[in-house]
Each structure stands twice: as structure tokens, then as C-alpha cells.
Residue, then its C-alpha position, 0 to 999 in steps of 0.5 A: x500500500x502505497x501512502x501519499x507523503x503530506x507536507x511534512x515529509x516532503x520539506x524533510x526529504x527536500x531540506x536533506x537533499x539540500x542539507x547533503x554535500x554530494x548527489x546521493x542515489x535514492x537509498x542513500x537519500x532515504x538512509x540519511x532522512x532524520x526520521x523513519x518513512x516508508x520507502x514506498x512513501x519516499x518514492x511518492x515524494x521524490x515523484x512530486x519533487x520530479x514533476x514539480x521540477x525541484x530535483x532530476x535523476x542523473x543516472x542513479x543519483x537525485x540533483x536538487x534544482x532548486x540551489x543554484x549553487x549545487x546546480x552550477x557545480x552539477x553543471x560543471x561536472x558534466x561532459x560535452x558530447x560532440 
């Protein structure tokens, strides 16, 4: 049974991703939260934070959009393709 996240759980799983000085994968994020959630619920919200353009998957790893910041250091890891 899949349970919708409410906000409390949304603003905690985005202030960790925040928080971290890396780009976790989807276990590491869930592992690091302050407070148990259901790995069902977890990924509920990762949808939402998806749709509503806050964080993209690279691969395995979540980058939160909304810190300019850790986006230009995302940026700047990527490689050009020619």
C-alpha cells in the first residue's frame, strides 16, 4: 500500500537533499532522512519533487534544482558530447 507523503515529509526529504554535500542515489537519500518513512512513501515524494521540477535523476543519483549553487557545480561536472 502505497501512502501519499503530506507536507511534512516532503520539506524533510527536500531540506536533506539540500542539507547533503554530494548527489546521493535514492537509498542513500532515504538512509540519511532524520526520521523513519516508508520507502514506498519516499518514492511518492521524490515523484512530486520530479514533476514539480525541484530535483532530476542523473543516472542513479537525485540533483536538487532548486540551489543554484549545487546546480552550477552539477553543471560543471558534466561532459560535452560532440
Amino acid at each position: 500500500m502505497v501512502s501519499t507523503p503530506n507536507l511534512d515529509t516532503i520539506l524533510m526529504v527536500e531540506r536533506t537533499l539540500i542539507e547533503s554535500g554530494d548527489y546521493p542515489t535514492r537509498t542513500q537519500l532515504w538512509r540519511r532522512l532524520p526520521r523513519s518513512v516508508h520507502y514506498s512513501t519516499f518514492k511518492k515524494t521524490l515523484e512530486y519533487l520530479e514533476a514539480s521540477n525541484k530535483i532530476e535523476f542523473n543516472g542513479k543519483t537525485v540533483v536538487y534544482l532548486g540551489d543554484g549553487d549545487k546546480l552550477r557545480r552539477f553543471i560543471g561536472t558534466l561532459v560535452e558530447l560532440k
